[in-house]
SETIFI-76738 format. One record per residue (C-alpha): residue number from 1; y, z, x. Coordinates in Angstrom, 3 decimals, decimal comma. Each point is the difference from the previous one (the first is absolute). Layout:
    n        yy        zz        xx
  NUM         Y         Z         X
...
//
This chain:
    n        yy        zz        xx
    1     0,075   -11,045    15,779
    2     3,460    -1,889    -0,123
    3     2,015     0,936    -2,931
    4     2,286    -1,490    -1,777
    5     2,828     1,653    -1,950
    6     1,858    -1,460    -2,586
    7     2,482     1,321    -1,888
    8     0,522    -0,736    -3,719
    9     3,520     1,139    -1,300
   10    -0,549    -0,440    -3,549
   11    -3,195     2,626    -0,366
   12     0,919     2,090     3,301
   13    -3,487    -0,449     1,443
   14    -1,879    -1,182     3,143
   15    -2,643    -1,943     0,175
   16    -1,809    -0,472     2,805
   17    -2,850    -2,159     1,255
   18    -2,598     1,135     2,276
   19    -2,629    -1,532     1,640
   20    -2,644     1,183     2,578
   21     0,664     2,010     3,205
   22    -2,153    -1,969     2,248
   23     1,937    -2,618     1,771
   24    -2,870    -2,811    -0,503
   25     0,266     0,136    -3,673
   26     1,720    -2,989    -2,097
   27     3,327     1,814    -2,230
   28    -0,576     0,304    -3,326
   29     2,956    -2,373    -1,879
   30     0,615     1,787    -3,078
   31     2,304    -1,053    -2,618
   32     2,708     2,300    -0,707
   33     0,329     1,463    -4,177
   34     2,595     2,470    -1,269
   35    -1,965     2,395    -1,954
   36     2,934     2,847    -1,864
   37    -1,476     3,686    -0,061
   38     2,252     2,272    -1,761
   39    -0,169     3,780    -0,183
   40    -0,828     1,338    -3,296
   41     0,193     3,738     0,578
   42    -1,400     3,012     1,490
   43    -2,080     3,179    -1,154
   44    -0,497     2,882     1,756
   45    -3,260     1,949    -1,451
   46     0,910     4,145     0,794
   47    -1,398     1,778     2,941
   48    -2,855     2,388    -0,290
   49    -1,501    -1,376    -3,397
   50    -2,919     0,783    -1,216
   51    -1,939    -1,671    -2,832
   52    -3,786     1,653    -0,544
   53     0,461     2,882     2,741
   54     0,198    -2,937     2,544
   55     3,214    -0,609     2,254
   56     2,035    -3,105    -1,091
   57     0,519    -2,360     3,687
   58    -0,825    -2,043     2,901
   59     0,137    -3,144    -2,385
   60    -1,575    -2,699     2,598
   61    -0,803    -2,474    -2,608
   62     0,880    -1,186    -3,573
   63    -1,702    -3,001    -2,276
   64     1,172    -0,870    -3,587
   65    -3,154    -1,135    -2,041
   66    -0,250    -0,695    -3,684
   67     3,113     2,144    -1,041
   68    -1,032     2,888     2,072
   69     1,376     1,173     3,664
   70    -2,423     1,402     2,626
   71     1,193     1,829     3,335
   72    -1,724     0,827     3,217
   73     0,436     3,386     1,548
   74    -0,699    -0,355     3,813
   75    -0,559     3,963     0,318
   76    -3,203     0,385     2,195
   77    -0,529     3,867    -1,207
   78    -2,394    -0,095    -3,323
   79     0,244    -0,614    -2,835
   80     0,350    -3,794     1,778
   81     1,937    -1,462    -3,582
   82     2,162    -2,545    -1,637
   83     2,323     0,938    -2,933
   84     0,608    -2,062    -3,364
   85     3,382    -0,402    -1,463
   86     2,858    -1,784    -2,186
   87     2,287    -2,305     1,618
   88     3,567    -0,916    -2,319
   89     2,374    -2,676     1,530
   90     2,335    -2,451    -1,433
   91     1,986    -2,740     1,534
   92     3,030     2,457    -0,765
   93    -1,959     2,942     2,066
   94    -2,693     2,298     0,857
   95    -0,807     2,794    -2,882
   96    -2,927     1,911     1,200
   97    -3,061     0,751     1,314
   98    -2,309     2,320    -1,365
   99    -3,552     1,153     1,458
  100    -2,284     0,520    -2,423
  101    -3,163     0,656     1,773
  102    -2,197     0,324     3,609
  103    -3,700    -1,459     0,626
  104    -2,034     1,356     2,861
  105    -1,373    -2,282     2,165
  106    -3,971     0,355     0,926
  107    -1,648    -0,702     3,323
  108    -3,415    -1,959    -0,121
  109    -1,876     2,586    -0,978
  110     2,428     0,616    -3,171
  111     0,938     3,295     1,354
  112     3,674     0,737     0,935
  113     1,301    -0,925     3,420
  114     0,188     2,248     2,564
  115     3,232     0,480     1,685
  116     1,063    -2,018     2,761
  117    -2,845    -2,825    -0,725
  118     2,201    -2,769    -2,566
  119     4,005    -0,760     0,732
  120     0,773    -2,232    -3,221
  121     2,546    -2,630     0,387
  122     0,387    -2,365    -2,683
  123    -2,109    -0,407    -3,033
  124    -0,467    -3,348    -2,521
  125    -2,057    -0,467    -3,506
  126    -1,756    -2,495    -0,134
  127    -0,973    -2,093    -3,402
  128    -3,588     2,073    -0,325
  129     1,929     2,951    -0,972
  130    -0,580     2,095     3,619
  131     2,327     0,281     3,257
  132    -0,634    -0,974     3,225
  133     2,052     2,493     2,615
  134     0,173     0,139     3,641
  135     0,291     2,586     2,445
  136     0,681     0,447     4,194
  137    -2,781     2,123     0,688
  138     1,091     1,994     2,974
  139    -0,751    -1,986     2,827
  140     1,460     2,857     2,428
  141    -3,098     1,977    -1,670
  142    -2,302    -2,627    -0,047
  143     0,232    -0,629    -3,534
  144    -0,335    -3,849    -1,253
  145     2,470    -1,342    -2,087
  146    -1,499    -1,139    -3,696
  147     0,389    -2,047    -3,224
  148    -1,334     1,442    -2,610
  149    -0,488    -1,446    -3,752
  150     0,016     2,972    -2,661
  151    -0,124     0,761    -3,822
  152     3,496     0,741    -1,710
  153    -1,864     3,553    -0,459
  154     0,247     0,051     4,259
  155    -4,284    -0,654     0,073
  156    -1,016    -2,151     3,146
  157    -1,033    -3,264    -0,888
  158    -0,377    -1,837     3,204
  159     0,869    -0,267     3,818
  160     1,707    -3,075     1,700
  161    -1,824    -1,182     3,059
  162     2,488     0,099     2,643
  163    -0,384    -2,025     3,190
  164    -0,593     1,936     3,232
  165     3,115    -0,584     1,691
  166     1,886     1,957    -3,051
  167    -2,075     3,293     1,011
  168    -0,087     2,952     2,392
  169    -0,658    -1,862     3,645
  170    -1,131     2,179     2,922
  171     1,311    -2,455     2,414
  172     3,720     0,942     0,744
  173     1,818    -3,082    -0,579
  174    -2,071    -1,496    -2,896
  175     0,754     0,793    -4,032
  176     2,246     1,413    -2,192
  177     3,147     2,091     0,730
  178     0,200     3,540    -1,393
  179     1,799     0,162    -3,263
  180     0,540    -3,663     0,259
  181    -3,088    -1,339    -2,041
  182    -0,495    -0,887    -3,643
  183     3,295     0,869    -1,469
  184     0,706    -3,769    -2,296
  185    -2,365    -0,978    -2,518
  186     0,284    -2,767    -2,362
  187    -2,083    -2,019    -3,022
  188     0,037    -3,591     0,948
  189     1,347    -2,016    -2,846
  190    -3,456    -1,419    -1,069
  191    -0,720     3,787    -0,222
  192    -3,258    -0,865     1,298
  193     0,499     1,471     3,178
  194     2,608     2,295     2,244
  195     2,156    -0,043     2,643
  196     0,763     3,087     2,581
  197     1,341     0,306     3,953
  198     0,796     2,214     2,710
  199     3,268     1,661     0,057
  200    -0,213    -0,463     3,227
  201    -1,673    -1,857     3,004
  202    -3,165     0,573     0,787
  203    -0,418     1,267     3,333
  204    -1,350    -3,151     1,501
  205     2,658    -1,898    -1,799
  206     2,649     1,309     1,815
  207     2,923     2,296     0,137
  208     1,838     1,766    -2,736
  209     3,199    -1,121    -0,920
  210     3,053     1,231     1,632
  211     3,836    -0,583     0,772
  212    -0,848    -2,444     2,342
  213    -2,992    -1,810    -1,019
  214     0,809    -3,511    -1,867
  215    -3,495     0,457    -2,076
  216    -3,322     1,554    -0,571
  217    -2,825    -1,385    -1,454
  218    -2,140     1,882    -2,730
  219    -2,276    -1,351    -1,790
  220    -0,293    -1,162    -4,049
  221    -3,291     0,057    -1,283
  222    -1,804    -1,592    -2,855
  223    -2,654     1,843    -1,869
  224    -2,320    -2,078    -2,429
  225    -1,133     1,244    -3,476
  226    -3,120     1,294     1,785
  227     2,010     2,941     1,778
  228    -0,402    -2,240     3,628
  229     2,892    -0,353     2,491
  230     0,317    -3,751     0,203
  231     2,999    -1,974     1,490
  232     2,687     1,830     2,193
  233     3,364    -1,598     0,358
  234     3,007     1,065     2,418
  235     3,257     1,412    -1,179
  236     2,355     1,001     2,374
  237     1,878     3,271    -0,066
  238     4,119     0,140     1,064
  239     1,330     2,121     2,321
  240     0,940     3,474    -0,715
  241     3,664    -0,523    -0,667
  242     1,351     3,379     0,645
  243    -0,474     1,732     3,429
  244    -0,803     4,141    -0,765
  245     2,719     2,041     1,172
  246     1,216     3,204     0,104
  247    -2,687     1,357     2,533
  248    -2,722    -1,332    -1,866
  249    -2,578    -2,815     0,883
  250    -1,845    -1,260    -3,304
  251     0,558    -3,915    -0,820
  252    -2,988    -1,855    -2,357
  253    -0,061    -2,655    -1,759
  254    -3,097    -1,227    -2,563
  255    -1,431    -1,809    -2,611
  256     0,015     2,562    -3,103
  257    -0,915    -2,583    -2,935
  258    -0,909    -3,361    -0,924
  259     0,350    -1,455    -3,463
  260    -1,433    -3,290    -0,725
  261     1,904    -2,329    -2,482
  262    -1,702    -3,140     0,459
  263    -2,786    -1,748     1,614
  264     0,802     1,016     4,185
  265     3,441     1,414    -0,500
  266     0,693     3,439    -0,274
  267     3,302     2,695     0,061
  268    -0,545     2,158     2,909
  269     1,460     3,098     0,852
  270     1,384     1,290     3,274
  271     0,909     3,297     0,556
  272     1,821     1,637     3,378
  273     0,460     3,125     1,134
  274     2,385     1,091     2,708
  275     0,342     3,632     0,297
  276     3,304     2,086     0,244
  277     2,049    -1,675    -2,557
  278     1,713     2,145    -3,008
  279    -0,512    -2,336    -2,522
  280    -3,755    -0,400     0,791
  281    -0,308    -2,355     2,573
  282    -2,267    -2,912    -2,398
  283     0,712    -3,365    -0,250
  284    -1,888    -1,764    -3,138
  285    -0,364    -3,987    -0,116
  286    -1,847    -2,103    -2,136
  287    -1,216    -3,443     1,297
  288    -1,414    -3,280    -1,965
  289    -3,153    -0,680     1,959
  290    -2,473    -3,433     0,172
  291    -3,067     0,054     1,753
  292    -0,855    -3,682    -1,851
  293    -0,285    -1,155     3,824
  294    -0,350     3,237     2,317
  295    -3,311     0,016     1,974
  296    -2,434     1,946    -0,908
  297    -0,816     2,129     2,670
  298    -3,142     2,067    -1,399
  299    -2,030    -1,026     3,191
  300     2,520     1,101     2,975
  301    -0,280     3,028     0,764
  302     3,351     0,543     1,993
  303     3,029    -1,676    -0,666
  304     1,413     0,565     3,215
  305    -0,881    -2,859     1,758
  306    -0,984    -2,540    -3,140
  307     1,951    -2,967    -1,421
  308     0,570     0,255    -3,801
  309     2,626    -1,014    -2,574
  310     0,971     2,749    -1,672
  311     1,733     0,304    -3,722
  312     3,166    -1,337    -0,952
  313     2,293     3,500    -0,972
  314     3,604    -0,113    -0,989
  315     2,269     2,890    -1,258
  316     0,223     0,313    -3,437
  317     2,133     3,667    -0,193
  318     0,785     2,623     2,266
  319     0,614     3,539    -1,767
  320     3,011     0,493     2,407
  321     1,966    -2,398    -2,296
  322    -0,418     2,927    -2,660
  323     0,111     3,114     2,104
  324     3,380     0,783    -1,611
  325    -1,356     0,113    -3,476
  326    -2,854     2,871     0,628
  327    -0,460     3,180     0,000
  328     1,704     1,624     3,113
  329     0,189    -3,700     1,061
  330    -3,674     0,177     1,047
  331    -2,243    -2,789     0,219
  332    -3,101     2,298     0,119
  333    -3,984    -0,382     1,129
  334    -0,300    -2,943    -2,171
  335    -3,767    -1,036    -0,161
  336    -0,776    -0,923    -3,195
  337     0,608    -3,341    -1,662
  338    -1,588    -1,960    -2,936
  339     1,291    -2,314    -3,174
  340     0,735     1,974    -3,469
  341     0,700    -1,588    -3,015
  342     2,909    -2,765    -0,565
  343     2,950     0,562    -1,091
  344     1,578    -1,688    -2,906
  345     1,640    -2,545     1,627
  346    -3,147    -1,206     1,513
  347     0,132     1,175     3,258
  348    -2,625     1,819     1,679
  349     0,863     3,804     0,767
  350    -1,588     1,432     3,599
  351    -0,411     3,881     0,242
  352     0,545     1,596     3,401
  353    -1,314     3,896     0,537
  354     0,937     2,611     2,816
  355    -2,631     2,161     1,536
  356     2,319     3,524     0,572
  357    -3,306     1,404     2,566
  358     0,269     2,849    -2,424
  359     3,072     0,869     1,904
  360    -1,801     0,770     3,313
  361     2,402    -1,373     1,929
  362     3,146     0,268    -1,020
  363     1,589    -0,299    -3,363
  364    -1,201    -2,892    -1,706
  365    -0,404    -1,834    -3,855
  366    -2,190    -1,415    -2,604
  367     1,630    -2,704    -0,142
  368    -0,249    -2,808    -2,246
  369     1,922    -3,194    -0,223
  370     0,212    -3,218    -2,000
  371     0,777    -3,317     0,708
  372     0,308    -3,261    -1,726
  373    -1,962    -3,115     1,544
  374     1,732    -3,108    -0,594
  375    -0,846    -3,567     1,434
  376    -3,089     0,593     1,167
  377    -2,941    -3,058     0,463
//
């Protein structure tokens, strides 16, 4: 991948262009747009909440559906859940946020999960009323990775039908990475069907991403109103910007979310990690992303040595530009993303939300931000 940085005074952003790693395929020429994201505001839900007896955290995944707000918990220990809540923002600010409620999540058998078996990530309503969520499995454990469809109550409704190459592989260089499955989810815009991918490469695909690395393939997959994984597209993953320091020797960088806004374009979300940094050591972008005229690459099964053209993918904000204006100038374990409701002036408002791991780690928030979406085709 060649890219191709540009800078635009006016808005203070990059946009960038990418195109396929492999040397053999054609650039993509994509027109550049000025698209203005400005920060709203931030709110910071309080540690150690509780709202029915059941710990408030690990928000992996928010959706805004018919004036109501629905958040993922990715805690693997039972009760597997998401919460309910009450989302108040202005173009002057961000007011609150108020849980109101948690649903438990059942297995197949409508019984609760047992821990260790689901690892929710994101979580989208669809127009029937239900959710479809995803989970990681635990490949490590030999656990697949699943999308489920479910009542509002948290009852199972249905099972995607995901393609082989998405599950646990005994072969040691073939499927998906540990903890680097399922973790974007999307309605496409006919909400007829779904979009997910890897967070990371799959095994066969290649590498993860590093310091070094100019860019990893994963793979975005389309998933018909039937529940069956369809078309796969390439998106490329950046480097990890930040080297870890400090002794320490974690660097990742993924795919945490996908949100469609028209037919083939989406807003991803990239999230790094590099360990041994004070203020957190994450770097948040969003990028505008076409796959109008990406191969589709459902067939090949390693992308090592194929020729492709993958999507278009240009910066659209980096959360470093707002570092300044957080709490403790974090940019925390952003993984959440999804459209709420406009705001006065027209413009569409995008909700961000922080997965604090429950604090396992480190000192870390519930973190919730707004921005306004302006410009966008």
């Amino acid at each position: 991948m060649r890219l191709l940085p540009i800078l635009c005074s006016a808005l203070g952003f990059v946009f960038l262009s990418c195109n396929s790693s492999n040397a053999q395929n054609e650039p993509l020429n994509i027109e550049q747009e000025e698209t203005a994201i400005n920060f709203i505001g931030e709110y910071i839900l309080p540690e150690k909440q509780l709202i029915n007896n059941t710990l408030v955290g690990g928000l992996s995944g928010i959706d805004y559906y018919n004036g109501n707000w629905y958040f993922i918990c990715d805690d693997s220990n039972t009760p597997v859940r998401f919460y309910t809540g009450v989302l108040e923002y202005t173009l002057e600010g961000f007011n609150k946020v108020n849980v109101v409620d948690v649903v438990e999540l059942k297995d197949e058998n409508g019984v609760v999960f047992s821990s260790g078996i689901a690892d929710p990530e994101s979580i989208r309503v669809t127009k029937n009323n239900t959710i479809v969520w995803s989970s990681e499995g635990g490949i490590n454990k030999g656990i697949n990775p699943f999308v489920f469809e479910s009542s509002l109550t948290g009852n199972f409704i249905s099972s995607f039908n995901i393609s082989d190459k998405f599950k646990v592989s005994e072969e040691e260089n073939f499927g998906p990475r540990n903890n680097g499955v399922f973790e974007a989810l999307s309605l496409d815009v006919s909400t007829n069907g779904y979009w997910t991918a890897t967070e990371l490469p799959l095994k066969q695909d290649g590498s993860e991403p590093t310091t070094e690395n100019i860019a990893t393939p994963i793979r975005i997959v389309y998933i018909n109103e039937e529940g069956n994984f369809n078309k796969e597209f390439v998106y490329e993953l950046n480097p990890v910007p930040m080297p870890a320091i400090n002794g320490t020797g974690i660097e990742v960088n993924g795919l945490v979310e996908l949100l469609a806004y028209d037919t083939n374009k989406f807003l991803a979300l990239e999230r790094s990690y590099s360990s041994g940094y004070e203020n957190g050591g994450n770097t948040v972008k969003i990028y505008d992303v076409d796959i109008s005229e990406t191969t589709d690459v459902s067939t090949v099964e390693s992308l090592e040595d194929a020729v492709y053209k993958a999507s278009s993918k240009k910066l659209l904000f980096d959360f470093e530009t707002i570092r300044n204006r957080l709490t403790n100038e974090t940019v925390d374990n952003i993984e959440g993303i999804t459209f709420g409701p406009n705001f006065e002036n027209g413009s569409r408002s995008l909700v961000l939300i922080a997965d604090n791991n429950f604090n396992t780690f480190g000192p870390q928030l519930n973190q919730f931000i707004v921005l306004e979406l302006k410009n966008l085709d």
